[in-house]
C-alpha positions in Angstrom: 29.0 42.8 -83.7 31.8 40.6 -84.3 31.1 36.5 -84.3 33.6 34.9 -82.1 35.5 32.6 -84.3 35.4 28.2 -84.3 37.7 26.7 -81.9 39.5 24.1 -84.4 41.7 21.7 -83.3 44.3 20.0 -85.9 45.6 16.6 -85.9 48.5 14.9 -87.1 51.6 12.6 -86.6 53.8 15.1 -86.3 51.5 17.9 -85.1 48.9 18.9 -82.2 47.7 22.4 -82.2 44.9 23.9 -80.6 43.6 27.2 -81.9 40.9 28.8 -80.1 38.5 31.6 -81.6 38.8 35.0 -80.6 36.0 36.9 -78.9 35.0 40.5 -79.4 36.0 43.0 -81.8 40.0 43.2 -80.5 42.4 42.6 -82.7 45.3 43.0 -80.0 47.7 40.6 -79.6 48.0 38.9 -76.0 48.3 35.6 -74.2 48.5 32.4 -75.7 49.0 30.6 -73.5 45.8 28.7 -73.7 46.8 27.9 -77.4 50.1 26.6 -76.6 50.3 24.0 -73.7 53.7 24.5 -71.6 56.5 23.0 -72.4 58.4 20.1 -70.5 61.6 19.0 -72.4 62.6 16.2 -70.0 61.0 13.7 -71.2 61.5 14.4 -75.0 63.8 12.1 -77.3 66.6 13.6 -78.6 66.9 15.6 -81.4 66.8 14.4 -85.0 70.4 13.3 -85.7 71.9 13.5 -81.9 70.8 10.4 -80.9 73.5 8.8 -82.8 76.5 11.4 -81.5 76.3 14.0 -84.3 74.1 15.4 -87.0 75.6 14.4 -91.0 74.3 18.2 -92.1 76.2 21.3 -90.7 74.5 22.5 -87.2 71.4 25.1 -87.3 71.8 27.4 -84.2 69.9 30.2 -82.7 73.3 32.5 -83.2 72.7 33.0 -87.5 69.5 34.5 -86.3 66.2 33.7 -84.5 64.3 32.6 -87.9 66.8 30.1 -88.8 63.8 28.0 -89.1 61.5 30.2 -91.0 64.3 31.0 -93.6 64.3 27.1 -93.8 60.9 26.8 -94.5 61.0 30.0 -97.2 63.7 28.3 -99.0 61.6 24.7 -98.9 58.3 26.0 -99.7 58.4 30.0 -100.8 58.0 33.1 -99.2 54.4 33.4 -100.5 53.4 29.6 -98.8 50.4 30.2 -96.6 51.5 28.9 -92.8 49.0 28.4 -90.1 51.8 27.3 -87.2 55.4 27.7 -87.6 57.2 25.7 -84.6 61.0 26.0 -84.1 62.9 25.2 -80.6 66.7 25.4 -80.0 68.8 23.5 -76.9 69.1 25.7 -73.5 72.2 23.9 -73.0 73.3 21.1 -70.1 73.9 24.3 -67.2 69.6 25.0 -67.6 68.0 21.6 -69.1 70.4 19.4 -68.6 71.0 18.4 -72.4 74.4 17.8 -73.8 73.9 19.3 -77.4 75.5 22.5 -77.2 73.1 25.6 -76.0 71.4 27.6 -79.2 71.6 24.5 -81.4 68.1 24.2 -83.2 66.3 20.8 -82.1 63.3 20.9 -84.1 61.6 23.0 -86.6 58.2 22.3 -87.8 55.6 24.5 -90.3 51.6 23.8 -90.6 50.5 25.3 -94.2 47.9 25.3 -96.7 48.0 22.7 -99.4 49.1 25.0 -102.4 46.8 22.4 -104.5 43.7 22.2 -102.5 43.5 25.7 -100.3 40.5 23.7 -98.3 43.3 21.9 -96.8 46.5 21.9 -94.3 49.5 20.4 -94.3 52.6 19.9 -92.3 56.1 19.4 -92.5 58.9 18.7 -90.1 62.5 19.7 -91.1 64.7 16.9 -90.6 68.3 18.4 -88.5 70.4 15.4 -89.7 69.6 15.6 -93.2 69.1 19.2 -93.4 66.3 19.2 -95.5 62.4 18.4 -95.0 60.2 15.3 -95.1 57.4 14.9 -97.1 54.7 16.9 -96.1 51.5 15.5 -94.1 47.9 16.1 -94.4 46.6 17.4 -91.1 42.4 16.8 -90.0 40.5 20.0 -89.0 38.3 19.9 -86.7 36.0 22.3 -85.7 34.2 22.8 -82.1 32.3 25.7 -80.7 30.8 26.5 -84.0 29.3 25.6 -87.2 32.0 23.9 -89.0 30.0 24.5 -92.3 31.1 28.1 -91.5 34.8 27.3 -91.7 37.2 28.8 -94.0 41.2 27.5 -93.7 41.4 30.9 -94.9 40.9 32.8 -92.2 43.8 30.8 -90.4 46.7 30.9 -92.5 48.9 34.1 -93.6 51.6 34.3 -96.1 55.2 33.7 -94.7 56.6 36.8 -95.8 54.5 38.8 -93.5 56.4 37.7 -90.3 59.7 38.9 -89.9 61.1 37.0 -87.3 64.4 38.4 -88.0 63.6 41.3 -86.1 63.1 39.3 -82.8 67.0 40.0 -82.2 66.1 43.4 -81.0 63.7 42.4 -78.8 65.9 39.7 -77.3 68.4 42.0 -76.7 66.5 44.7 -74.8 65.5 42.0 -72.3 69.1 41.2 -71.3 69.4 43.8 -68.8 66.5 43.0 -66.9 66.4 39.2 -67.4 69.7 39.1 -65.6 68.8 40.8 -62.1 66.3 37.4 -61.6 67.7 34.6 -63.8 71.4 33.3 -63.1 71.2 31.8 -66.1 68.8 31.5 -68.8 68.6 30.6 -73.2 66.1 31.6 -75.1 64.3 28.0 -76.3 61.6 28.6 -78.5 60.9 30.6 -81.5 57.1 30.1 -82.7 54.4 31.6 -85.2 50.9 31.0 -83.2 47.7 31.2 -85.1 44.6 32.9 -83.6 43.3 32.2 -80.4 41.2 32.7 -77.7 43.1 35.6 -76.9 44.0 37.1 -79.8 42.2 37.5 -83.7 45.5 37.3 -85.2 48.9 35.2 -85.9 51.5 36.6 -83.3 55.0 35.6 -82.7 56.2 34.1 -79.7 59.6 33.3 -77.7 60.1 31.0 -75.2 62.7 31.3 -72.8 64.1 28.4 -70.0 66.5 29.5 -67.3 67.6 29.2 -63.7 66.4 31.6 -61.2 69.6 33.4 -59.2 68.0 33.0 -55.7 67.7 29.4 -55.5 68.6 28.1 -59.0 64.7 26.6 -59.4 64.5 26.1 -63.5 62.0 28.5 -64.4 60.4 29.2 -68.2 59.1 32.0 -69.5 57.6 33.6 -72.7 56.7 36.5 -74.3 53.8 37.1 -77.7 55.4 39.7 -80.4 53.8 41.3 -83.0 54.2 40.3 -86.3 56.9 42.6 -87.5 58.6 41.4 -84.6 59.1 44.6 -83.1 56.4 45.1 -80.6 55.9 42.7 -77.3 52.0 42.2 -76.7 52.4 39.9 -74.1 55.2 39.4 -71.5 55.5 36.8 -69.2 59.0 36.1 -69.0 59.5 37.1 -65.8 58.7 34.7 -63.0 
């Protein structure tokens, strides 16, 4: 029988991630919801760069692609770089959230990795939007609950960056459209994420996160929906209200 993984919970500055263990011997992908907390934009500063009317480096918007911020991080760190968390979320616009910057810009982009000099350890970095370029990476505290942390490899949580191909995620976008429409008058897709393992699920999935504004009543409403890896295949969906 399969051991249920460690919860571990990792702490930093700039990052706050719970990963919780999956039970059982499934490896299919499905909700993560109890890894990721919902997201509430309204009380969140504004972008890096925006606060002060404009960003000095050119724009980064979900339109070149939905791995805008995982192309970033390939070009920072290498395709090979071992990420735990990759964290990227792009303006739904003023019409849904009430934000000026225009809808589809990227707002924030952040990757959790393995120190390349010390594989016991993670790091993070957070890509800067006015510069255009990254910050000095961060050392994140592991900490491990449910389980013998003894046990714990960093390992076990971490795949190289060239296995996810977010690119793909266009396709999957896209097939939703038709469907999206008959309950949302308007809606953005805010959120494109790499989620480590979880209670739900023994491996890294992808996940989108989409705001928008129900056609019945105009209520904001968010949704989401866990993708495979190849970005191909939707194991979860909750997009749908």
């Amino acid at each position: 029988m399969t051991l249920p993984r460690p919860a571990i919970l990792f702490t930093a500055a700039t990052l706050l991630s719970l990963g919780l263990g999956g039970c059982g011997n499934s490896s299919t992908d499905d909700d993560n919801s109890a890894a990721i907390a919902p997201r509430d934009e309204s009380g969140m500063p504004p972008p890096d760069g925006l606060e002060s009317g404009g960003s000095s480096a050119p724009a980064l918007t979900l339109a070149s692609g939905p791995d805008v911020c995982f192309r970033e991080i390939a070009k920072k760190f290498g395709s090979e770089v071992k990420v735990s968390e990759i964290t990227s979320f792009f303006s739904a616009g003023e019409a849904i959230a009430g934000r000026s910057e225009p809808r589809g810009q990227m707002t924030s982009c952040t990757v959790s990795f393995q120190d390349p000099s010390d594989p016991r350890k993670l790091l993070t970095a957070r890509f800067d939007t006015r510069t255009g370029t990254f910050g000095e990476p961060s050392p994140v505290e592991i900490t491990v609950m449910g389980g013998n942390a003894a046990n714990f490899r960093l390992a076990d949580y971490v795949i190289p960056l060239g296995r996810v191909n977010a690119a793909a995620l266009t396709g999957v976008m896209n097939a939703q459209e038709k469907r999206l429409k008959t309950v949302y008058g308007e809606y953005a897709w805010s959120g494109v994420r790499l989620a480590g393992p979880s209670a739900f699920s023994r491996t890294h999935t992808l996940r989108l996160d989409l705001d928008g504004r129900l056609a019945a009543n105009d209520i904001k409403e968010s949704g989401y929906a866990s993708v495979s890896l190849d970005g191909k295949r939707i194991t979860a969906d909750h997009l749908m209200p």
